[in-house]
Every structure is written in structure tokens, then in C-alpha cells.
C-alpha positions as a Markdown table, in Angstrom:
| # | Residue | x | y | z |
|---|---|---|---|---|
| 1 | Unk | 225.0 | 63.1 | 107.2 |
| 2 | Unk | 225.2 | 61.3 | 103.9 |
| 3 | Unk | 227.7 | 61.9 | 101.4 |
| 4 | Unk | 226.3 | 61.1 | 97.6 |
| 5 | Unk | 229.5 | 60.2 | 95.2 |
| 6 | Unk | 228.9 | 61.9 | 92.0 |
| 7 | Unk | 230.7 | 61.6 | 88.7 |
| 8 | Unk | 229.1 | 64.3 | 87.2 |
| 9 | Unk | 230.4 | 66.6 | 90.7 |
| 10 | Unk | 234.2 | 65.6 | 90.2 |
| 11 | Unk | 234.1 | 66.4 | 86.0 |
| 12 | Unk | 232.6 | 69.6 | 86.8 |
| 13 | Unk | 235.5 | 70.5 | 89.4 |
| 14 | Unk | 238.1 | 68.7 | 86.9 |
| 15 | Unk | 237.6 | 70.7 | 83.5 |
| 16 | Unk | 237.2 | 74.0 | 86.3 |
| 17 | Unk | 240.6 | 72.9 | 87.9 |
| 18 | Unk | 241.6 | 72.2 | 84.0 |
| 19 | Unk | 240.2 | 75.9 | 83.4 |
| 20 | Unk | 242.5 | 77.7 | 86.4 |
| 21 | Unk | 245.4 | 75.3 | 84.6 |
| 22 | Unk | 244.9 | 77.0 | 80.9 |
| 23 | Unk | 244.8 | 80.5 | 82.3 |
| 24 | Unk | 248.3 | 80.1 | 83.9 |
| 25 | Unk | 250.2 | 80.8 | 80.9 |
| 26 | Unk | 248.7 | 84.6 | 80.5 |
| 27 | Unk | 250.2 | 86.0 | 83.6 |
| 28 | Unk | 253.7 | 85.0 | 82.6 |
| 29 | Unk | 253.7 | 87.0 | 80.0 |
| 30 | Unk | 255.6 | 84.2 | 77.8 |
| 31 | Unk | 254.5 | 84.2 | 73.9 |
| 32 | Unk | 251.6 | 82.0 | 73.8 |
| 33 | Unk | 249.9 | 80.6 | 70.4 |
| 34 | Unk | 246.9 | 82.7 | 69.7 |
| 35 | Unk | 244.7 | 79.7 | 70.1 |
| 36 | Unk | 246.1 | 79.1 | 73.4 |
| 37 | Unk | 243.8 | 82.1 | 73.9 |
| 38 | Unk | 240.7 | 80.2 | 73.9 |
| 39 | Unk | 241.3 | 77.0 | 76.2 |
| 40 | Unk | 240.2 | 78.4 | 79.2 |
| 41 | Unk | 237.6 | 80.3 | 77.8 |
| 42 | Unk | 236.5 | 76.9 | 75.9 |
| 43 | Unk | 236.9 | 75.1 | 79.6 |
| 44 | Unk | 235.1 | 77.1 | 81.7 |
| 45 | Unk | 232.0 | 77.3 | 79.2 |
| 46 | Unk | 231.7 | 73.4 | 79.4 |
| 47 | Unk | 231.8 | 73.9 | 83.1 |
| 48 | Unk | 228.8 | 76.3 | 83.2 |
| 49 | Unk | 227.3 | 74.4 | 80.9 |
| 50 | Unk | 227.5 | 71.0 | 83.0 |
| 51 | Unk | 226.6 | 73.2 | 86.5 |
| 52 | Unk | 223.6 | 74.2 | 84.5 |
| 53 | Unk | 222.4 | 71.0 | 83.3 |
| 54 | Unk | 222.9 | 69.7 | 86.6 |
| 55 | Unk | 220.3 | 72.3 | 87.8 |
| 56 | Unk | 216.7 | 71.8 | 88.2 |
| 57 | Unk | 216.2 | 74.1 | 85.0 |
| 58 | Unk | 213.3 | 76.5 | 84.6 |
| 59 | Unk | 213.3 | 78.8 | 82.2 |
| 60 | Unk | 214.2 | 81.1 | 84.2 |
| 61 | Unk | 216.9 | 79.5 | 85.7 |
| 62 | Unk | 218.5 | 79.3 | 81.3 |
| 63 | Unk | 217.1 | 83.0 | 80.8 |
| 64 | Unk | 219.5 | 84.5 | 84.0 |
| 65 | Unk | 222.3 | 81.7 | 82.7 |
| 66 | Unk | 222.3 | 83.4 | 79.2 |
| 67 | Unk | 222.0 | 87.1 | 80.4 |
| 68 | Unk | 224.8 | 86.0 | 83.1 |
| 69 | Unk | 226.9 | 85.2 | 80.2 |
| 70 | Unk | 226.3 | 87.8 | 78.3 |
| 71 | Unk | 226.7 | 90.4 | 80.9 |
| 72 | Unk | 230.5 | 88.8 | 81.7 |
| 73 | Unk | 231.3 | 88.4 | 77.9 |
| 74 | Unk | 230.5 | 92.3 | 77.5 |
| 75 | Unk | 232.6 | 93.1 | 80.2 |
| 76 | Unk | 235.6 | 90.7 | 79.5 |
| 77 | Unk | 235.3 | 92.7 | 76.0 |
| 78 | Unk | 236.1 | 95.5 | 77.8 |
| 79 | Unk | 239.1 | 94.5 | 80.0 |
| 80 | Unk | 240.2 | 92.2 | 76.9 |
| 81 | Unk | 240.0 | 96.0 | 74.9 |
| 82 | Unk | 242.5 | 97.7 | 77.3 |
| 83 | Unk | 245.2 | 94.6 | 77.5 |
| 84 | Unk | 248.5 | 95.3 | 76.3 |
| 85 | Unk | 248.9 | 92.8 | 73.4 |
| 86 | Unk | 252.2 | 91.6 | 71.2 |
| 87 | Unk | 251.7 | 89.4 | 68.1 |
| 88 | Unk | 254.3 | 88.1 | 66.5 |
| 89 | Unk | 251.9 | 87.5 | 62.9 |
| 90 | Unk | 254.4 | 85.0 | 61.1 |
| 91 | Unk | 254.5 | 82.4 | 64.1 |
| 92 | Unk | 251.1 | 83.4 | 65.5 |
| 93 | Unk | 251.9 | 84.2 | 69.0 |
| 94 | Unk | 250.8 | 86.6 | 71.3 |
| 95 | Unk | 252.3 | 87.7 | 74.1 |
| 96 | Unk | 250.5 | 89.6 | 77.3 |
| 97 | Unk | 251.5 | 92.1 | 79.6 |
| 98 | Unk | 251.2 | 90.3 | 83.2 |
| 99 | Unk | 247.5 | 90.4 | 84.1 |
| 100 | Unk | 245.5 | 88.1 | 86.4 |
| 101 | Unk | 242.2 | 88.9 | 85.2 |
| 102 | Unk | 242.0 | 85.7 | 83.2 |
| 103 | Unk | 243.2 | 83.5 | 86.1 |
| 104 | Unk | 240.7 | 85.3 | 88.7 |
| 105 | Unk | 237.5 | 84.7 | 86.5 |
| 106 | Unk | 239.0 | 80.9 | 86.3 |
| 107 | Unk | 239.3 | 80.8 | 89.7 |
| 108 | Unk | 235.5 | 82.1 | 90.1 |
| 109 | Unk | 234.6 | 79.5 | 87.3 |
| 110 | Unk | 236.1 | 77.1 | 90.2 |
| 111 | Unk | 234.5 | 77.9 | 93.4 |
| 112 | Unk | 231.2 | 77.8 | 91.5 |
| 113 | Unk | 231.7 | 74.8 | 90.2 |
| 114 | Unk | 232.9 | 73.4 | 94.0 |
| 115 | Unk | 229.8 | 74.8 | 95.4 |
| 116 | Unk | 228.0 | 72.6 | 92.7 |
| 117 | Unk | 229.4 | 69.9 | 93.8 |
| 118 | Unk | 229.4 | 70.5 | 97.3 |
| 119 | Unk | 225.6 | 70.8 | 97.0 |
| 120 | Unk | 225.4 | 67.7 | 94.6 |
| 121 | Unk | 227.6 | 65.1 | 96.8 |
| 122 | Unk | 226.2 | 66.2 | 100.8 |
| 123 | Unk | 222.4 | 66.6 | 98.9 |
| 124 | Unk | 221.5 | 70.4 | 100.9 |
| 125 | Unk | 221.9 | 73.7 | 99.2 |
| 126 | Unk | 224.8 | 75.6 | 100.2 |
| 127 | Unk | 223.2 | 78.9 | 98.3 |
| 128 | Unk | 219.1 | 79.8 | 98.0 |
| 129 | Unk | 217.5 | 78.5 | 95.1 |
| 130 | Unk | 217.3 | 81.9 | 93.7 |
| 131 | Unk | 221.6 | 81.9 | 93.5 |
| 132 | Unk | 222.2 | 78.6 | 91.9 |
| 133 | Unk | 225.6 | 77.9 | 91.0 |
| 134 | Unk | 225.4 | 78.1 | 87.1 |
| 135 | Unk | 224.8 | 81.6 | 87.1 |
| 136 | Unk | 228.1 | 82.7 | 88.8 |
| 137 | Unk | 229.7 | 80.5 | 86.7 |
| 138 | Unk | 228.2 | 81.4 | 83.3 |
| 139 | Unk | 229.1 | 85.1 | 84.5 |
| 140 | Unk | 232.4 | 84.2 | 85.0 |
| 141 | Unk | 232.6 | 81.8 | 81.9 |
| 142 | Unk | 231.3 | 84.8 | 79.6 |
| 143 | Unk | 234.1 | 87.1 | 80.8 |
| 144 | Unk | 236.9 | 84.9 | 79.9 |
| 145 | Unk | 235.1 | 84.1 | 76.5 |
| 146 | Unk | 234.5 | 87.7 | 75.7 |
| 147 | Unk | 238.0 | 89.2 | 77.1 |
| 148 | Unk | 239.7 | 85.9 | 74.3 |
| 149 | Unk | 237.5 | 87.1 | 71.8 |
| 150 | Unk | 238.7 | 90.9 | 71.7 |
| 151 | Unk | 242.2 | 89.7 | 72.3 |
| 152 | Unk | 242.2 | 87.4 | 69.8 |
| 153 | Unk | 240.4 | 89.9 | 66.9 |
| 154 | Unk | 243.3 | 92.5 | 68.7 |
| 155 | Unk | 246.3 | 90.5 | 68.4 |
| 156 | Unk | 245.3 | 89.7 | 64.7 |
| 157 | Unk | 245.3 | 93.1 | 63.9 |
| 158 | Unk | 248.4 | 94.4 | 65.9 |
| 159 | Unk | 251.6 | 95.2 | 64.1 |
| 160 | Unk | 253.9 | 92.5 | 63.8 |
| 161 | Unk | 256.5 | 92.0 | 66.6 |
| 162 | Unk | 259.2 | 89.5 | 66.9 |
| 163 | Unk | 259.0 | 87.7 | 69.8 |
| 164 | Unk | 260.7 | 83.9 | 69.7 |
């Protein structure tokens, strides 16, 4: 068995590890800046992006990428619609009730990128062609952007709460 060391393999799992890591703070339910909102979103959308360029891209490999995102975006606008949100609007925090919908779709941002890697580094697929890696991931990636997105346009438009 040979074991191919790839840099590109450990960035992927990093910013995905760095993804899980920026998702933490929404299931504590502290007040978080609104832009705190998109880091994981932001994180896990460079790691689909690197899993995809990784691939060997066809077109149709980008086209079920892009609809994968799209697909997850649309229903992380949903879920992100029926959140309970706070906003404090002079200090520009928001503040969550406990949910780990965030973290899970970080997590699946993670073991997509791991199976990347897995597949990059021992040089055998560990998933048919026709499931490649990137598209779990962009699916994944699309939910947390789309659930910040209608959290973000929500908590801007939320009465004002105090909440240091």
C-alpha cells in the first residue's frame, strides 16, 4: 500500500476542521457579532471549492457542484427562516437560540473533505466516480451559506434587544 503525502489533502481537512471551529459559537447561544455569522459559511465554501478543484472536473462534475450548492443554500434559507434570532442593533450582535444545525452541516463539510483526502493520500477511491466528494460538500457548504444569509438579513431587521 502506498501512502501519497499531500499538502493540498491536509489544507482541505484544516480550513474544514477551521469550519467545525467557527460554528461552535452558535450552539451556545452567547451574543456573537453578526459577522461572526459568516466564518463558517465563508470556510466551508473554500473547502468545497478546494475538494472540487482537486477533482478530475467535467462539466458535469461543476454543473451537480453548483446545483449541490444551490439546493443546500435554499434549504439552509429555510432552517435559517425559522431560527429564533436576538439583535442587539447598537453593538451588532446577534444572539441564537441553541441549534446544531450549523455545526452538523460543518461537520458534513468535514467528513467530505476527509474522504477527499483519504482518496487523495492512499491514491483509490473510497466513493464511485459518480459521488465525488465535492458535491457532498458543496451541499453542505450551500446550507450553512444560505441559513447565514437569512439570519444575517433577519437579525438586521429584528427589533432591538439588549444583550451585553
Amino acid at each position: 500500500m502506498s501512502f501519497n503525502f499531500s499538502l493540498v489533502a491536509v489544507l482541505e481537512v484544516s480550513v474544514a476542521a477551521a469550519t467545525v471551529w467557527a460554528a461552535v459559537p452558535e450552539t451556545r447561544s452567547e451574543p456573537i457579532k453578526v459577522w461572526r455569522l459568516g466564518v463558517a459559511p465563508l470556510l466551508g465554501t473554500v473547502t468545497a471549492i478546494i475538494i472540487l478543484a482537486g477533482a478530475v472536473a467535467s462539466h458535469g462534475l461543476e454543473l451537480r457542484w453548483a446545483v449541490a450548492a444551490i439546493i443546500g443554500a435554499a434549504i439552509g434559507g429555510f432552517v435559517g427562516n425559522r431560527a429564533k434570532v436576538e439583535s442587539d442593533q447598537i453593538w451588532g450582535l446577534v444572539r441564537l437560540l441553541p441549534g446544531y444545525a450549523g455545526l452538523i452541516a460543518a461537520f458534513g463539510v468535514l467528513v467530505f473533505a476527509g474522504i477527499d483526502a483519504a482518496q487523495t493520500m492512499f491514491g483509490y477511491p473510497v466513493l464511485p466516480p459518480e459521488h465525488d466528494p465535492a458535491i457532498g460538500a458543496s451541499l453542505f457548504a450551500g446550507f450553512l451559506d444560505g441559513r447565514a444569509w437569512t439570519i444575517g438579513v433577519r437579525a438586521s431587521r429584528a427589533p432591538h434587544v439588549e444583550l451585553n
